[in-house]
N, C-alpha and C positions, 0 to 999 in steps of 0.2 A: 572709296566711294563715300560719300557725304548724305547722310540721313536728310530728309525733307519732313517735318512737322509743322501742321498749322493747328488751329482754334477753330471749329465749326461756327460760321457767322461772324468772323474778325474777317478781315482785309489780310491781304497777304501778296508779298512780293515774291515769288522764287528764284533764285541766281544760279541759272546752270550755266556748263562747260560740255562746249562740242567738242570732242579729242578722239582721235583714231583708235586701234588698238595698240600703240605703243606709248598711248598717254600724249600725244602732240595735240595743239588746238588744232582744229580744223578752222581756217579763213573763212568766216562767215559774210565776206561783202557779194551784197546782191541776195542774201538769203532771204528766202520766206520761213515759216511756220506753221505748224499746226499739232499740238499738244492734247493726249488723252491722257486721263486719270482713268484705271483699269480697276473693277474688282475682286474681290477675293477667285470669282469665278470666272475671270479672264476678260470678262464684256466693257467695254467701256460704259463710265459713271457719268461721264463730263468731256467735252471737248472744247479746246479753246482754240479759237481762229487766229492767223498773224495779226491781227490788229491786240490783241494783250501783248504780245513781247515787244520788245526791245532789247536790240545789239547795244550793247556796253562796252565791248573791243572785238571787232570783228577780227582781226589778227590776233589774239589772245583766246578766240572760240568764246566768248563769254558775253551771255543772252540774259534777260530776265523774262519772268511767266508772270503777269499782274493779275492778283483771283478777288474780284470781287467778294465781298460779304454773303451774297446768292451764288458766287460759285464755292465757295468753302463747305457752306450748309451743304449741297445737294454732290457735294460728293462724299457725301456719306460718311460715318466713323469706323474706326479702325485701322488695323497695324500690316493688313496683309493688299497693301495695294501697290501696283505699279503704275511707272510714268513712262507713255513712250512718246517723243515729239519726233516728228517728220520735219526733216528742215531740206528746202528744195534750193539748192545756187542750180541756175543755170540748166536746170530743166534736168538735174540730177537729184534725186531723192537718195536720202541717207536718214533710217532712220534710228535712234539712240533711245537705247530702255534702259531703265535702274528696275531694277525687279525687286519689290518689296521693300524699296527705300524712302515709303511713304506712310505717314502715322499722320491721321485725322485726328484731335481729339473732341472731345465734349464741350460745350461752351461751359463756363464756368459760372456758376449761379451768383446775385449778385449777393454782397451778405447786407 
């Protein structure tokens, strides 16, 4: 599993992988999206709609998450967050959580 870090108020790209449980990608053509960042307390912080992602190899399962500046801020800091995205082909929803594979950190002041 692959750790996910960003910078509160930076831009940020995420590159995930949709894989089954025996690690195979899942064929993403015709997929939608829809991507929560979860709090320590399980609620979601932020949602992102299919218009952020983008398929990078729909036979390979591999998507990216675009978070604006205003989405990195307002999901909050800290180390105990999860990601879960709903990806729907075909009027089938599947959805894929990294549980606590996400560290917000602090912007970093300028010197």
């Amino acid at each position: 599993m692959n750790l996910i870090q960003f910078t509160q108020g930076d831009n940020a790209v995420l590159s995930l992988t949709a894989q089954d449980a025996l690690g195979n990608p899942i064929n993403l053509t015709g997929a939608s999206f829809s991507t929560q960042i979860l709090g320590a307390n399980g609620q979601p912080v932020n949602v992102f709609p299919n218009g952020q992602h983008a398929i990078v190899s729909a036979s390979l399962g591999t998507f990216t998450l675009t978070l604006s500046a205003a989405n990195t801020t307002a999901c909050g800091l800290g180390n105990t967050k999860d990601i879960v995205t709903a990806i729907t082909i075909s009027g089938n929803v599947t959805y894929f959580r990294g549980s606590g594979i996400l560290t917000v950190f602090p912007p970093v002041p300028m010197q």
